[in-house]
C-alpha positions as a printed Julia matrix, in Angstrom:
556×3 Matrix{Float64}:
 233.79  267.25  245.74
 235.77  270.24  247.39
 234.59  270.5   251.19
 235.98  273.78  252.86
 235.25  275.23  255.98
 235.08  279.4   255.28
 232.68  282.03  255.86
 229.96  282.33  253.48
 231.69  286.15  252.15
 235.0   284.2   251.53
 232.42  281.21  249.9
 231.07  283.71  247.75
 234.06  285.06  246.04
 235.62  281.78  245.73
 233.06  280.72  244.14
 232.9   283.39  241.73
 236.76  282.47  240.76
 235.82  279.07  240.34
 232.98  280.27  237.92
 235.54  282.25  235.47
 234.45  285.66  237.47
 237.91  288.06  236.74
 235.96  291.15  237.6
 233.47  292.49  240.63
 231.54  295.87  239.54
 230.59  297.39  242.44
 229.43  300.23  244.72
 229.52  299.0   248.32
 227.21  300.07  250.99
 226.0   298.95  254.6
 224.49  295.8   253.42
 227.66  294.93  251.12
 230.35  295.68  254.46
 230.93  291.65  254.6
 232.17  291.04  250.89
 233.99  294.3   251.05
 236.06  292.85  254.04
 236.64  289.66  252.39
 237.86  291.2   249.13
 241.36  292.1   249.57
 241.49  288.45  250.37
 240.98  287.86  247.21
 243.74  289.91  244.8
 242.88  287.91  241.74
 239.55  289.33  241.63
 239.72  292.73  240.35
 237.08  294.96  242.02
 235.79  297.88  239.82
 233.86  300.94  241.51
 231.18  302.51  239.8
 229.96  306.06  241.66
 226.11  304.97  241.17
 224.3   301.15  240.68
 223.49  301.83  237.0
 227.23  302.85  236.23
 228.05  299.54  237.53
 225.84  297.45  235.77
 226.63  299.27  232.7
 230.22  298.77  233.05
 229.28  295.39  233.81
 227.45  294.96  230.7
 229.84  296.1   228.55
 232.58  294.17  229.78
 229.86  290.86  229.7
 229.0   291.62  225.86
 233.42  292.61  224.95
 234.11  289.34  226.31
 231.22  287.04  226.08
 232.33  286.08  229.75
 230.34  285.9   232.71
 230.75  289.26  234.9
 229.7   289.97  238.45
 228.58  292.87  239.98
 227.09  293.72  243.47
 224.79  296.43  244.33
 223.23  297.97  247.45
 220.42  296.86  248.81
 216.79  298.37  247.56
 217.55  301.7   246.84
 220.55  300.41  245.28
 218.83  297.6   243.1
 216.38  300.34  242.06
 219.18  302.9   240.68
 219.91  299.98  238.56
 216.85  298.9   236.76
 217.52  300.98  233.73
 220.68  299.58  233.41
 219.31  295.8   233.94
 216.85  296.41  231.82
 219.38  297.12  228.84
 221.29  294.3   229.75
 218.17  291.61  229.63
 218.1   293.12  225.95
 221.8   292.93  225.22
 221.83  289.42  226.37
 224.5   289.69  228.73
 225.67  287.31  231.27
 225.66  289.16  234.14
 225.51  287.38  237.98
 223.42  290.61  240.02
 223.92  290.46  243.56
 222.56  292.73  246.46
 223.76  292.88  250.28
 219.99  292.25  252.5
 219.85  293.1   255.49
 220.26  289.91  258.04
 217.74  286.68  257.73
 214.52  287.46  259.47
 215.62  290.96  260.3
 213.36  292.16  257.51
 210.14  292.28  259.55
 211.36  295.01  261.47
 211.22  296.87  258.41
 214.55  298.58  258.65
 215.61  301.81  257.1
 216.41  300.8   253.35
 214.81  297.06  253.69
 212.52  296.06  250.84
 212.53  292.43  249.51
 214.5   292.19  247.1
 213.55  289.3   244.71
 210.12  290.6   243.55
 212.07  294.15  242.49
 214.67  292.11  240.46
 212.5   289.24  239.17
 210.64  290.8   235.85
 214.09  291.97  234.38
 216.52  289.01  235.03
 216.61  285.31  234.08
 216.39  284.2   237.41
 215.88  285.52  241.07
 216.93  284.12  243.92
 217.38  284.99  247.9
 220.01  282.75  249.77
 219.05  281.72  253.18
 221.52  278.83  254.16
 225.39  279.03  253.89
 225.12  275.6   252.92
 222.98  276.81  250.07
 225.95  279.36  248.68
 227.15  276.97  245.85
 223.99  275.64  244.81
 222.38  279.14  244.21
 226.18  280.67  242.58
 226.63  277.23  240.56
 222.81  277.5   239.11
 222.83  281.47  238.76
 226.13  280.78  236.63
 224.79  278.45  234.56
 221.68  280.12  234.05
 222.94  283.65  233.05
 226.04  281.67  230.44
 223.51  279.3   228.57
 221.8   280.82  225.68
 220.25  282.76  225.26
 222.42  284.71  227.95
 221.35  287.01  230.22
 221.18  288.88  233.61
 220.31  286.48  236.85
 219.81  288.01  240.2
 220.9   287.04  243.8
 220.07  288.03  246.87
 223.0   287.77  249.57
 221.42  288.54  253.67
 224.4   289.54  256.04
 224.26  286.64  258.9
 224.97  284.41  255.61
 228.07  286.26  254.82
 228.9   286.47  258.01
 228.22  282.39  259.06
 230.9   279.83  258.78
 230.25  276.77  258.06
 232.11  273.02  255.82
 230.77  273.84  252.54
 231.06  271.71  249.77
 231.76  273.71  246.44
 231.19  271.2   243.22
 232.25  272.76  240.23
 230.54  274.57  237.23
 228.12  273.51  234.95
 228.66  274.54  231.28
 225.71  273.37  228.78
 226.55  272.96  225.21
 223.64  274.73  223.77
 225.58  274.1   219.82
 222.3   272.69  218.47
 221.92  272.36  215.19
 218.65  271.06  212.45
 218.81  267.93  211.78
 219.82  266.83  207.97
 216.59  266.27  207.1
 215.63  269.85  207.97
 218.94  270.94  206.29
 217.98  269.81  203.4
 214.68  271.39  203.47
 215.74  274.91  204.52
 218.43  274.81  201.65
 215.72  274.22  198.82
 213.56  276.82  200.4
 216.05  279.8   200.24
 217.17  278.23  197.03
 213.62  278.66  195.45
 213.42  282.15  196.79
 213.56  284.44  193.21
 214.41  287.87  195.26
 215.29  286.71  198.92
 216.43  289.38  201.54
 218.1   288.36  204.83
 217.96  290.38  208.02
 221.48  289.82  209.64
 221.51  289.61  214.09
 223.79  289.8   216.5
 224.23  286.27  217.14
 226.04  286.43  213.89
 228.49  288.46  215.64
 228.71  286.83  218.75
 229.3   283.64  217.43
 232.44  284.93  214.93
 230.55  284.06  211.79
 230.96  287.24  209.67
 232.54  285.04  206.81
 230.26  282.61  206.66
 227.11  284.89  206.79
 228.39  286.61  204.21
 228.89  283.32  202.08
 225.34  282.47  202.63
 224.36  285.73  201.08
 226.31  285.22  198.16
 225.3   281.87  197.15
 221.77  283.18  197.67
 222.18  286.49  196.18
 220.58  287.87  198.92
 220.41  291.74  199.87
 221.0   291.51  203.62
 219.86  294.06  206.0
 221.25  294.54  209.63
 218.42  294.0   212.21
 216.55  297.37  213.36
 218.37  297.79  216.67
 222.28  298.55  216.93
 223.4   295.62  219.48
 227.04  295.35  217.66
 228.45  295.12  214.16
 226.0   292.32  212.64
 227.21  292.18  209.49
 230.07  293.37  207.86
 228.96  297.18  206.41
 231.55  296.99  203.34
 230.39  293.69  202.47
 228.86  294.03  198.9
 225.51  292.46  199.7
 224.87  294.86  202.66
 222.38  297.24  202.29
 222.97  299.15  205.85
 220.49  299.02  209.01
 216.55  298.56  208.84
 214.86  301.89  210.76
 212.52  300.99  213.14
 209.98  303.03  210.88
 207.22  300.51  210.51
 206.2   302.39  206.71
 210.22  302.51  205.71
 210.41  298.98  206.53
 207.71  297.93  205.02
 208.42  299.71  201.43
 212.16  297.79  201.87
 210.85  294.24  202.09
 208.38  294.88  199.63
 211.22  294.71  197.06
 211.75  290.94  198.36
 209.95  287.68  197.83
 211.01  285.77  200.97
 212.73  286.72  204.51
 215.73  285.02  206.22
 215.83  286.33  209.47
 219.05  285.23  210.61
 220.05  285.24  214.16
 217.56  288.36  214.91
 215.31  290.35  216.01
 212.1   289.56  213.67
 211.37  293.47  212.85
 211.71  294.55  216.36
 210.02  298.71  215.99
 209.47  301.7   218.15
 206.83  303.66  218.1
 203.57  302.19  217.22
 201.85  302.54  213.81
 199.07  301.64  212.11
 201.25  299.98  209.06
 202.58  296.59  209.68
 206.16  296.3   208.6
 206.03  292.71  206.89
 204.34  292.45  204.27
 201.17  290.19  204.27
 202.15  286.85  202.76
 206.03  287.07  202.73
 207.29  284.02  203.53
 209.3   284.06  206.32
 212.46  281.81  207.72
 213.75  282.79  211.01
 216.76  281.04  212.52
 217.39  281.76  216.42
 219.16  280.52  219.56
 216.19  282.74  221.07
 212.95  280.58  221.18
 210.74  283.24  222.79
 211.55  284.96  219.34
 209.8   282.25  217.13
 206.69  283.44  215.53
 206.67  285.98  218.49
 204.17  288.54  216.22
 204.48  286.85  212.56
 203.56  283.95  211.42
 207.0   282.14  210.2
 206.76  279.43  207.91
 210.17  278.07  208.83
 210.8   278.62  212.54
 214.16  277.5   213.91
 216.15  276.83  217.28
 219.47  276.68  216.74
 222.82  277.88  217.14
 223.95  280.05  214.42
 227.74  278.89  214.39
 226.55  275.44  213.92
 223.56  275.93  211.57
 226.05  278.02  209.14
 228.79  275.34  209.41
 226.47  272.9   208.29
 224.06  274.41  206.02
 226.82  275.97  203.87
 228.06  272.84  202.35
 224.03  271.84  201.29
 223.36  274.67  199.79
 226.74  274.33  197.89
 225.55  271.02  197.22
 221.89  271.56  196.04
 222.49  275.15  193.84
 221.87  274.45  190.41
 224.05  276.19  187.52
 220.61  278.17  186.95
 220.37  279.41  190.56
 224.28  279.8   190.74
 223.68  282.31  187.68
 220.39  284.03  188.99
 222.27  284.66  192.56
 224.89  286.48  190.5
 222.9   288.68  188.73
 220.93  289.58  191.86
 224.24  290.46  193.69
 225.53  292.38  190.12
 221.85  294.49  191.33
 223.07  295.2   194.71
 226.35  296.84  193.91
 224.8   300.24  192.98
 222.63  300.84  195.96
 223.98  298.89  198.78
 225.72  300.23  201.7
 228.91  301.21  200.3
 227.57  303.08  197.34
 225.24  305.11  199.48
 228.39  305.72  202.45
 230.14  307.55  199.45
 226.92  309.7   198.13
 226.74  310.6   202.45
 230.33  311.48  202.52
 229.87  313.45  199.26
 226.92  315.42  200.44
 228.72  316.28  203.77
 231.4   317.95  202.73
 229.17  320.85  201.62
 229.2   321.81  205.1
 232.9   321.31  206.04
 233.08  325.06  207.22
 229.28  325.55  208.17
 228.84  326.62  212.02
 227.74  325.54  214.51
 229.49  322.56  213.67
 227.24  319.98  211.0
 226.5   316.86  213.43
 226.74  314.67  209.72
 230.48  316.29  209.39
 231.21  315.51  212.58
 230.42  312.04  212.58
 232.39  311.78  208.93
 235.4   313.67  210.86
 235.02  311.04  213.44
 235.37  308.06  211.59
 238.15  309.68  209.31
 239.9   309.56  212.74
 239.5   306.71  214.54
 242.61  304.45  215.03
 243.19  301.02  213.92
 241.25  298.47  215.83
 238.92  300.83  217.26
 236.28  299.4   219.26
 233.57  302.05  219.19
 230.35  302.31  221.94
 227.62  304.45  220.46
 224.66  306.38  222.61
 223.71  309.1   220.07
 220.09  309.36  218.58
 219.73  312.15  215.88
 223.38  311.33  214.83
 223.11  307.52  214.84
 221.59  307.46  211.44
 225.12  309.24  210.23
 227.27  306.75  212.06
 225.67  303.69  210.93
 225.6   305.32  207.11
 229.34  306.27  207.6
 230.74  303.88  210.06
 232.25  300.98  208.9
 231.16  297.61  210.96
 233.49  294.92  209.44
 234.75  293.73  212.53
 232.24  291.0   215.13
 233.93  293.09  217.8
 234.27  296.77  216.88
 230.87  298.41  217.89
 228.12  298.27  220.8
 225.29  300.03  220.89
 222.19  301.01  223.04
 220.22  297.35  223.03
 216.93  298.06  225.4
 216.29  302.41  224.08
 216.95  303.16  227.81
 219.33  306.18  227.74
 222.59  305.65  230.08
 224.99  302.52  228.75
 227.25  304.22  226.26
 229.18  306.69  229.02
 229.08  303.29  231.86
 229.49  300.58  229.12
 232.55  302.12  227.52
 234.21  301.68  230.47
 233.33  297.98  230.79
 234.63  297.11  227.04
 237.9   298.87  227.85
 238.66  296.84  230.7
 237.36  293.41  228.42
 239.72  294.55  225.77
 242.85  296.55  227.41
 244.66  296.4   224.64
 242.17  298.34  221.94
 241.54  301.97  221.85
 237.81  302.92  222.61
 235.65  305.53  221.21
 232.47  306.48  223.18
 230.21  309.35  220.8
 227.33  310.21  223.25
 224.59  312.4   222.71
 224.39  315.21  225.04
 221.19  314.23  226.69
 222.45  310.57  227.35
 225.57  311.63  228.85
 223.98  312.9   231.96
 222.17  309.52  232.65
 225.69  307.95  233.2
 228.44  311.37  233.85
 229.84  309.77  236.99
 231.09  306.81  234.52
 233.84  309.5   233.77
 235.48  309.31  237.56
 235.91  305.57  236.96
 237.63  306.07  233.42
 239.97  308.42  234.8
 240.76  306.73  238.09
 241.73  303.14  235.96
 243.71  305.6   233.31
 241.34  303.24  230.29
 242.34  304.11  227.04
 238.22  305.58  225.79
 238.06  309.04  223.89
 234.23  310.35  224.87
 232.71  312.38  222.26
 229.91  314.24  223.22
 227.97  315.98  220.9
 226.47  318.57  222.22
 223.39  320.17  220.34
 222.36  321.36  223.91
 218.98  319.94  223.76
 216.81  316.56  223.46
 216.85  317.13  219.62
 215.71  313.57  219.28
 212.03  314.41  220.6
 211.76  317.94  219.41
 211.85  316.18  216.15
 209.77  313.31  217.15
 206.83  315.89  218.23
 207.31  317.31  215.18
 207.14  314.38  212.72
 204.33  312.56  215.1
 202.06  315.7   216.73
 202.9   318.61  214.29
 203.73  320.83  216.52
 207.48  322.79  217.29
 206.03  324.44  220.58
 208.82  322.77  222.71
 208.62  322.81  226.17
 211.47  321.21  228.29
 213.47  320.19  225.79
 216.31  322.54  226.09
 219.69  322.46  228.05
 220.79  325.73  227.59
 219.45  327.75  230.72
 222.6   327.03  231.89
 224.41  325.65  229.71
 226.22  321.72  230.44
 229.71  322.44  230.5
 230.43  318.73  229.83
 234.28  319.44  229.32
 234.08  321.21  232.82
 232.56  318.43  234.47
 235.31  316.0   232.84
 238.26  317.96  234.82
 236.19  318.17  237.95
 236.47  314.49  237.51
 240.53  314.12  236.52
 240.0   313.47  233.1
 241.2   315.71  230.23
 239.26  317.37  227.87
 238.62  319.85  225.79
 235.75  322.09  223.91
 235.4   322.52  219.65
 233.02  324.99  218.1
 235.54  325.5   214.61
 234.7   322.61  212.65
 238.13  323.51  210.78
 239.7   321.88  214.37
 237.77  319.0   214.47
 240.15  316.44  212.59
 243.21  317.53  214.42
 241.48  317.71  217.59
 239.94  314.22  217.25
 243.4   312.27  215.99
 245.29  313.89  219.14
 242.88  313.03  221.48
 242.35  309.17  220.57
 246.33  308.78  219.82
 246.41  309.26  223.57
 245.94  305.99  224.79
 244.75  307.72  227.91
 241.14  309.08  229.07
 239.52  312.16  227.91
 237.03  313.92  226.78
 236.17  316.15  223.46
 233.11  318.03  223.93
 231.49  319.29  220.43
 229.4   321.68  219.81
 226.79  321.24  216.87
 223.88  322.74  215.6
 220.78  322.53  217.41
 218.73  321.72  214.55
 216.23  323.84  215.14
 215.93  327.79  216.06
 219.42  328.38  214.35
């Protein structure tokens, strides 16, 4: 074992280097004075500055969920830690591996109840893996090793440590250890192997609902192989966490809504459910139809236990890691298919090829060209013009609501690491997280489209962009409004008497606010403009910002 004497600030970074910790989100305050003195110390941790908590724990979570790598980031104390609860709370549903620390005030100096003082476990604790307040320097590696492991084993996610100043500031020998990393690569047993294989085999029309553990774990190929030998239609899970399956794929049929009705008239086409490294029909608002049909059989296959027969009953309930489960199950259900199923699978996929996702991206791209010239500028155009543009190995972050339904009809997902989205609903990650991913993956152009109303949950994220010089094109689309619930109190209350909806009285200039911030941008009304406008702007390999206007939706 490592025994160094060092003060428990320089403990703490060390011992984030030790853990695989490149990056330290921050935005320092009082409380945080101690690790900001002992960071230049440091010059192989690179220490990122966010202008508000939630920008830094989006950035962090976007760099956690680009690279699959653990990422720190500290905060300030209460207030601080409250700023970011949004942002946590996305990250808990992104499943990121993010080590949260705050800067308390000193050990016992609490009960004075100092201005800003609050404890700070029971605010983090409902959001975060684990919660923790460090009260010992001797303690430092024992809390950082277990946090580590904690937030990095699946299924990953956010852990939460309290750091008081007289522990920063003590010295003390401290004996470091070294990391724990549990192989969590679990996969059935052969006997169950064989048992899920002649289940899915039997299945006469079986659908699966594709995850993003399929993505994280690299397995685009092999999910898609599965569906094939199945000839299974295969759905991406209801909520946009990345790519999920590969959109051109021939089997995909494009993204579940989170409409309980929709859903439910889509599975009803289907004898039996693979739910494959997903959410099992995770919805939005409620409703009085259930989206699985009664009696579907239903095989789910998770690294995510707490998912498991969470509101359906599942026949065929599974904890396991995807990457293994695939590598293994593949060569069974070679195995086990009959010439009879071989020929039944085919015929099912023949089916698919007129209605899956590629045959309905060209009837979308058809239909928006009738309003190529239309103005204000068509928000479905705009997203076509968008992806028309984007350069090679594009990673895109999304944050739009009425236009997400264009980009994941239009958009094409083929790559594990090409596309984040908004995990928890919580409006801000898109304009914060963009920023992470850029950093993750330096050498890949990013594409941010954010909807007007989300930008201004995250705007400051723009000072950070600009000050690092990341290579991110923001596109805001800006239908200067929250179109999203004017039509949801249309389509749910039947009613178009909106009040506080609009954002108009004045008017955002978002392209304003960019340059007040360093970063170039520019405003387009002429949807003529659009395509050259977009191509120059991410062929920059620079930040900036392209702020579009588009039709309201309503009142126009």
């Amino acid at each position: 074992m490592t025994i160094q004497k060092m003060t428990g600030r320089q403990a703490f970074i060390k011992l984030l280097l030790d853990e695989g910790v490149t990056h330290l989100f921050g935005n320092p305050g009082t409380t945080e004075l101690a690790i900001m003195e002992a960071v230049p110390q440091f010059p192989e941790l690179t220490y990122v500055l966010g202008l508000q908590e939630s920008i830094v724990v989006g950035m962090a979570d976007g760099f956690a969920r680009a690279s699959n790598q653990l990422v720190a980031c500290n905060l300030h104390c209460a207030p601080g830690l409250g700023h970011a609860m949004g942002a946590i709370y996305n990250a808990k549903f992104s499943g990121s591996p993010l080590l949260i620390t705050a800067g308390q005030y000193e050990v016992g100096y609490g009960l004075q109840e100092p201005l800003l003082y609050e404890p700070l476990v029971p605010i983090a604790a409902p959001l975060v893996k684990w919660a923790f307040e460090v009260t010992r320097i001797e303690d430092l590696p024992r809390v950082i090793r277990r946090a580590a492991k904690i937030a990095r084993t699946p299924p990953m996610g956010p852990v939460f440590i309290s750091l008081p100043g007289s522990v920063l500031d003590e010295e003390a020998e401290i004996e470091f250890g070294f990391p724990t990393l549990v192989d969590a690569g679990m996969r059935p047993s052969d006997r169950a192997l064989e048992e899920i294989a002649q289940k899915l085999l039997a299945a006469k029309k079986p659908v699966m609902v594709a995850g993003r553990e399929i993505a994280n774990a690299d397995m685009f190929a092999e999910a898609c192989e599965l569906a094939e030998l199945l000839g299974a239609a295969v759905y991406q899970e209801s909520v946009p966490y990345n790519a999920r399956y590969p959109s051109s794929h021939p089997t995909c049929m494009g993204d579940l809504t989170r409409n309980q009705k929709k859903v439910r008239q889509t599975l009803e086409q289907y004898d039996f459910l693979l739910c494959l490294g997903a959410d099992l029909l995770r919805m939005s608002p409620m409703s009085t139809v259930e989206p699985l049909p009664p009696e579907m059989p239903v095989m789910h296959i998770t690294e995510r236990e707490w998912e498991l027969g969470k509101n359906y009953s599942t026949a065929t309930a599974v904890r396991a890691d995807i990457k293994e489960t695939l590598l293994a199950l593949l060569p069974v259900l070679r195995r086990m298919r009959t010439a009879e199923q071989a020929k039944q699978a085919q015929a099912r996929l023949a089916d698919l090829a007129t209605r899956n996702w590629s045959a309905n991206r060209a009837k979308t791209r058809a239909e928006v060209e009738a309003s190529a010239t239309t103005t204000p500028i068509d928000q479905r155009y705009l997203v076509s013009q968008i992806v028309d543009a984007l350069p090679k190995d594009v990673i895109v972050v999304d944050e739009t609501l009425t236009a997400a339904p264009a980009i994941s009809a239009m958009l094409p997902m083929d790559n594990p690491q090409a596309y984040y989205g908004l995990a928890s609903g919580g409006l801000g990650f898109g304009m914060a997280g963009a920023v992470g991913v850029a950093l993750a993956q330096p050498t890949r152009p990013v594409v941010a489209t954010i909807g007007d109303g989300s930008a201004m949950y995250s705007i400051q994220s723009l000072w950070t962009a600009a000050h690092l010089k990341l290579n991110i094109t923001y596109v805001i689309i800006n239908n200067r409004s929250y179109r999203i619930i004017k039509e949801r109190l249309l389509a749910m209350r039947g009613t178009d008497d909106f009040v506080a909806m609009d954002m108009d009285n004045p008017a955002i200039d978002f392209a304003g606010v960019a340059k007040s911030m360093g970063m170039p941008s520019q405003v387009v009304t002429d949807p003529t403009q659009l395509a050259e406008v977009l191509k120059t702007a991410m062929a920059s390999g620079g930040p900036n910002l392209v702020e579009v206007i588009v039709s309201r939706g309503f009142g126009e």
